[in-house]
N, C-alpha and C positions, 0 to 999 in steps of 0.2 A: 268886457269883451267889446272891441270895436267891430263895427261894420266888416273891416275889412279881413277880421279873426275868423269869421264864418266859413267854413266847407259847406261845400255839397251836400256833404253827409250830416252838417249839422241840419240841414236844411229837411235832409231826409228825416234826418231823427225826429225832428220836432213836428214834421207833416204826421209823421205814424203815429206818434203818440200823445198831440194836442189836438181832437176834434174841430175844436172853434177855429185855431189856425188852420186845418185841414178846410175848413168850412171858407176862411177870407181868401184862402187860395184859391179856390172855387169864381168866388164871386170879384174880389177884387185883387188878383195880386199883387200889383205894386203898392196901394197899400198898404195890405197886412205886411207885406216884407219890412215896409220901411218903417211900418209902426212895431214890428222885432226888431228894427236897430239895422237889419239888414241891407245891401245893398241892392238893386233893384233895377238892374240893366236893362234895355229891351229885350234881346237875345234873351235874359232867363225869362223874363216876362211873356215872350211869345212861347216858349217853350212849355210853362206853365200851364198856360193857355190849353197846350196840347194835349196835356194828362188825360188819362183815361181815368177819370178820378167813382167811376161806381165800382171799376176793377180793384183800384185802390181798398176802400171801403171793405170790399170781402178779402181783401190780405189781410187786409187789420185786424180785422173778426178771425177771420180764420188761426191767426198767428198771435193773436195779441196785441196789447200797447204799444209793443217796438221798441222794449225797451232792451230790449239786445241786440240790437240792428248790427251792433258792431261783431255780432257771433256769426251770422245769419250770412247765406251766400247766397245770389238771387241770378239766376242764369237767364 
C-alpha cells in the first residue's frame, strides 16, 4: 500500500489499536506517519497536534483495540 492508499480511517484504525503508534503521534507526528509509509502534510500534522489524546486513551480502554472501528459510530 502506498502513502497515498491511506484513509482517514486507516489512520484511525491503526491510532486505536497500535499503542506505540498512538504513543509517536503523541510525541512526533510527522515522524511516526512517515515512518508508517504515510503521508504527512502540515494540516494533518497540526491537527494531530490537536488531539485530545488522554481522551483518546479511555475510548481505547473503554471500547477495546479498535478493532472494529469500521462497526463503531462515534457522534
Amino acid at each position: 500500500m502506498s502513502a497515498n492508499d491511506f484513509t482517514f480511517n486507516d489512520l484511525v484504525e491503526k491510532a486505536l489499536s497500535d499503542p506505540a503508534f498512538r504513543k509517536g503521534l503523541v510525541e512526533d507526528p510527522a515522524s511516526t506517519l512517515e515512518s508508517a509509509g504515510m503521508d504527512a502534510p502540515d494540516k494533518l500534522v497540526t491537527a494531530l497536534e490537536k488531539v485530545d489524546w488522554v481522551s483518546l486513551e479511555r475510548v481505547v480502554a473503554a471500547f477495546g483495540s479498535g478493532d472494529r472501528t469500521d462497526t463503531a459510530v462515534i457522534c
